[in-house]
Each structure stands twice: as structure tokens, then as C-alpha cells.
N, CA, C and O of each residue as an XYZ file, in Angstrom:
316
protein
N      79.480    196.322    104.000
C      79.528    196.866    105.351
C      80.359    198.140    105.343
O      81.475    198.268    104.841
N      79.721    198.958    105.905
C      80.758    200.677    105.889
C      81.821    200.301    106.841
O      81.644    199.443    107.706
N      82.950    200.960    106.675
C      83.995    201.112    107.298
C      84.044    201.493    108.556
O      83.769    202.692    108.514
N      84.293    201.087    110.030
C      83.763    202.365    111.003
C      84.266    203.434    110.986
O      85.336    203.334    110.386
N      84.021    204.832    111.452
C      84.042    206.102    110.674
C      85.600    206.216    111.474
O      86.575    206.615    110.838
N      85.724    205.764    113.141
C      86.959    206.121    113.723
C      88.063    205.629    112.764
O      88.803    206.509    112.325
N      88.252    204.562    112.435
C      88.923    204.530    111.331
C      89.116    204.834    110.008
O      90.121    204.411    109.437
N      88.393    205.430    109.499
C      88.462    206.225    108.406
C      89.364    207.437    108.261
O      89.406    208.144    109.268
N      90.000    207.778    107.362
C      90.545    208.618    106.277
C      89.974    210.044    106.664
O      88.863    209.821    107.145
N      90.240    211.508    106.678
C      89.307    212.624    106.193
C      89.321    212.441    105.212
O      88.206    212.740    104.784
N      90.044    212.032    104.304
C      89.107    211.874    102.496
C      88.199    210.758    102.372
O      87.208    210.783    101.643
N      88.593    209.642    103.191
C      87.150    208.757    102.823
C      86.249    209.174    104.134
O      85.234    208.532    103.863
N      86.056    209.612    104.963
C      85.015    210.328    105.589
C      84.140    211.316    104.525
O      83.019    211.318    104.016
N      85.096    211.971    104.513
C      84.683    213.627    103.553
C      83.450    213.151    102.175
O      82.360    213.634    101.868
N      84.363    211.852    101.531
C      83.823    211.240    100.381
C      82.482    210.552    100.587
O      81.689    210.568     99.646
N      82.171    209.989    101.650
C      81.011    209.434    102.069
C      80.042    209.889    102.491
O      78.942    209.344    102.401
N      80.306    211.198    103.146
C      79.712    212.239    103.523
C      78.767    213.029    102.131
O      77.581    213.347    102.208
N      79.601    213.207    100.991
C      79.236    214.043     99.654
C      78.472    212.985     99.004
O      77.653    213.435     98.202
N      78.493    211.525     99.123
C      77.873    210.848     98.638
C      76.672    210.489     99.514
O      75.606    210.299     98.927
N      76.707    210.381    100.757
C      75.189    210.673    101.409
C      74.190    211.522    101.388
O      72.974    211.339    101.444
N      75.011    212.740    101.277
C      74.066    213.925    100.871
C      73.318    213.882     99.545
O      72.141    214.229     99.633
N      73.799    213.489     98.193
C      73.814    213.538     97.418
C      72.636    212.538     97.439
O      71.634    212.969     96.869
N      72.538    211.393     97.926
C      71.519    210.545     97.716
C      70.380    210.930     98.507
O      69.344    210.729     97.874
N      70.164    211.452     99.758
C      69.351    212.613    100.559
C      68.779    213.015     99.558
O      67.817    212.533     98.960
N      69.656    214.344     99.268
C      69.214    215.137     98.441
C      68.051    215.096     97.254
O      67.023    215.720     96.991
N      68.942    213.814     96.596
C      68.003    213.488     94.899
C      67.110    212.286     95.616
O      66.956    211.162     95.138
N      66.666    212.673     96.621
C      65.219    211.066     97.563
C      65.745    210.266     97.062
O      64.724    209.649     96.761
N      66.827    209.438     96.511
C      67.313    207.976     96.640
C      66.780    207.093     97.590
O      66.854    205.948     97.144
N      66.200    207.134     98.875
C      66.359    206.489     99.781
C      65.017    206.775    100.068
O      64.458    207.760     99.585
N      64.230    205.654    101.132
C      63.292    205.301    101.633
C      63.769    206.281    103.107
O      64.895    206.687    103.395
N      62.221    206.498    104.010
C      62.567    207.531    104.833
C      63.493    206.732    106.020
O      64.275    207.488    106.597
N      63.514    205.437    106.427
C      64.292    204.996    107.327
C      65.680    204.746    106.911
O      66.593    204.760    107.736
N      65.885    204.503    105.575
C      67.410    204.653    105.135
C      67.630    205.939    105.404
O      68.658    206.264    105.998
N      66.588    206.978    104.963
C      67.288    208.559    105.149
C      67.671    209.013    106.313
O      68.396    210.006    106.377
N      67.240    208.353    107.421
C      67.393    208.718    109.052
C      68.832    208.446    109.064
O      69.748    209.222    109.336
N      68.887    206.910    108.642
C      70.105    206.087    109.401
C      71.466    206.924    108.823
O      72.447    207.250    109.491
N      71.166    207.234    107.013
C      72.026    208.005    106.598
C      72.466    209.585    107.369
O      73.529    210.205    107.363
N      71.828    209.727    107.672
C      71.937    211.343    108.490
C      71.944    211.239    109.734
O      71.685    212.249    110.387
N      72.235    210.022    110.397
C      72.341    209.716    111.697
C      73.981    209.479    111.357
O      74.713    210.010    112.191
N      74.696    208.740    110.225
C      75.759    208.483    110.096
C      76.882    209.914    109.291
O      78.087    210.130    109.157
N      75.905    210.422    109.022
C      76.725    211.471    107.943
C      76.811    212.467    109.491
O      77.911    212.908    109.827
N      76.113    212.626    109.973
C      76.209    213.470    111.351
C      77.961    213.436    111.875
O      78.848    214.288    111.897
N      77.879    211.938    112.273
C      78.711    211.151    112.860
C      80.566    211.037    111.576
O      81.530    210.276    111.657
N      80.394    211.668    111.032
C      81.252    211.466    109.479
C      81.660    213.185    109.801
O      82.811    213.619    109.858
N      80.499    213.926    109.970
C      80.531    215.563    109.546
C      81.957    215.876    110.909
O      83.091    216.337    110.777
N      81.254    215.404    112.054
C      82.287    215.366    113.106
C      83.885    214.860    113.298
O      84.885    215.323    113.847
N      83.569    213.704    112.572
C      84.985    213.352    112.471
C      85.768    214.007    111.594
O      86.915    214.126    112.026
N      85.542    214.622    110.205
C      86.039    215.419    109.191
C      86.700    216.533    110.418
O      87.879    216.851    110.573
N      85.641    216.922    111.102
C      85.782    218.700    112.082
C      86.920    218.037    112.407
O      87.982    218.451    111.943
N      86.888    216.458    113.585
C      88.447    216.746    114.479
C      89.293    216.445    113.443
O      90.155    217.320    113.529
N      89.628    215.592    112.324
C      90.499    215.348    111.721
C      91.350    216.944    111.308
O      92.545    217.214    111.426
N      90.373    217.684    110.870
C      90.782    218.926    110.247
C      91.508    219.623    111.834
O      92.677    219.977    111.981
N      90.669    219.655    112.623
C      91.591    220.624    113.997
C      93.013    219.528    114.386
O      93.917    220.131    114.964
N      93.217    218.381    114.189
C      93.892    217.862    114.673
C      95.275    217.961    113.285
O      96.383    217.700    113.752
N      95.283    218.322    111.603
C      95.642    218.928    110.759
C      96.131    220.350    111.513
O      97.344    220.454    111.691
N      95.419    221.263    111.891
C      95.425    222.350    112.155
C      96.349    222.572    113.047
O      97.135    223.472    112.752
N      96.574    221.825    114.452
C      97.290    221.992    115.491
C      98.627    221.660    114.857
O      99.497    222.497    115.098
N      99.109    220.307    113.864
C      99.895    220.417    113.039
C     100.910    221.790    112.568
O     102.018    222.174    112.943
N     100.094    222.202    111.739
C     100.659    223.068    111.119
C     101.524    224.169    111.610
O     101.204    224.885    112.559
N     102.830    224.307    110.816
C     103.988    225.248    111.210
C     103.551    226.737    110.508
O     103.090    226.875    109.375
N     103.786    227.664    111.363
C     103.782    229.177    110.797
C     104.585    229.515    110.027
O     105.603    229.062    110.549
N     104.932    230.060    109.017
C     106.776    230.865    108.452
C     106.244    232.387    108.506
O     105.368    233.066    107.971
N     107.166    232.519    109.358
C     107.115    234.015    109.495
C     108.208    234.358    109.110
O     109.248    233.876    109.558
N     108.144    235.485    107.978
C     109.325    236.500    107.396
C     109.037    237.613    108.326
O     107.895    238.030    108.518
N     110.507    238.270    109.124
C     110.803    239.031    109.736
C     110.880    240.120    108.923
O     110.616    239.874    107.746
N     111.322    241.904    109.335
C     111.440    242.358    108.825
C     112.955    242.695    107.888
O     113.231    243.333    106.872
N     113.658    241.912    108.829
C     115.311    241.676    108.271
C     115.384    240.889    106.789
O     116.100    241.099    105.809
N     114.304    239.864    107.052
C     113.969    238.500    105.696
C     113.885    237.399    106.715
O     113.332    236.306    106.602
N     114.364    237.766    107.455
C     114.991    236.211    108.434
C     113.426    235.390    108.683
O     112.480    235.866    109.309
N     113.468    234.107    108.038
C     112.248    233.176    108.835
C     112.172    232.639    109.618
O     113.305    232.344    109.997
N     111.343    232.191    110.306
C     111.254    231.274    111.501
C     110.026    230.673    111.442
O     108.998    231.305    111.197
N     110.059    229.598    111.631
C     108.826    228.504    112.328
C     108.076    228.861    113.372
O     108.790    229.216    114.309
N     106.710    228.924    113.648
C     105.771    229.085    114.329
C     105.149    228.009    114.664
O     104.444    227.639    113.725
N     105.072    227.286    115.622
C     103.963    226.029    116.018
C     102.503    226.901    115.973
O     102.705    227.987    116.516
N     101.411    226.808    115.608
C     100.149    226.946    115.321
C      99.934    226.601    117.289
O     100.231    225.558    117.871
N      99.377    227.792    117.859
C      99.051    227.894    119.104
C      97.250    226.638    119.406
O      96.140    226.891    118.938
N      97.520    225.751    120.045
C      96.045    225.106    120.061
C      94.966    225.800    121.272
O      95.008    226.167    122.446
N      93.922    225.696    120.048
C      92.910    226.765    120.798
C      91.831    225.697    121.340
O      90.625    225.910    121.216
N      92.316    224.597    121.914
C      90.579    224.150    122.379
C      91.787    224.106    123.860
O      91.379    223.803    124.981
């Protein structure tokens, strides 16, 4: 049974994702497995996106001044 995706990892999202394609790709799959797979990798591709913006909003700036002096920047959220 797959994991549900809300709970998943971005690396085990990401990973399941490269391994769906991959079986897509090389026709592994009968055409109704291929739906369900790309109905789920859809659903995987999305969660990777917020995991990564929700990483993103994270992230601190270092800004070197022109003195040397650094400072921290909170990453401004753009949605």
C-alpha cells in the first residue's frame, strides 16, 4: 500500500515520483495502471512544489554589507 502522499517526505515524494516516471516512460505498465500512476505522480509533483515553497519561506538571507557587517534576512513570502 503507498504511503499517503500528505504524509510523505519531499525525498520520498520526489523518489516516487522518478520512479513512476521511469516506469511510464519504459511502458512497464498496462494503460489503466498508467492513468492511476499519473493521476498519483500529478498529486506527488504538487506536493514536492509546496514542500519546496514552504523550504523556501524558511530560508534566512546573509547579507554582507558594505562595512563586512552581516545580517539575516527572512526570505519575504510571495504567495
Amino acid at each position: 500500500m503507498n504511503k499517503p502522499i500528505n504524509e510523505m517526505t519531499f525525498e520520498e515524494a520526489f523518489k516516487e515520483l522518478e520512479q513512476a516516471v521511469k516506469k511510464i516512460d519504459n511502458g512497464e505498465e498496462t494503460l489503466e495502471s498508467t492513468i492511476t500512476a499519473f493521476e498519483r505522480s500529478t498529486k506527488l509533483k504538487l506536493h514536492c512544489e509546496k514542500k519546496l515553497q514552504e523550504a523556501k519561506m524558511k530560508i534566512e538571507k546573509i547579507i554582507q554589507d558594505s562595512d563586512g557587517a552581516i545580517s539575516i534576512e527572512k526570505v519575504k513570502e510571495s504567495l
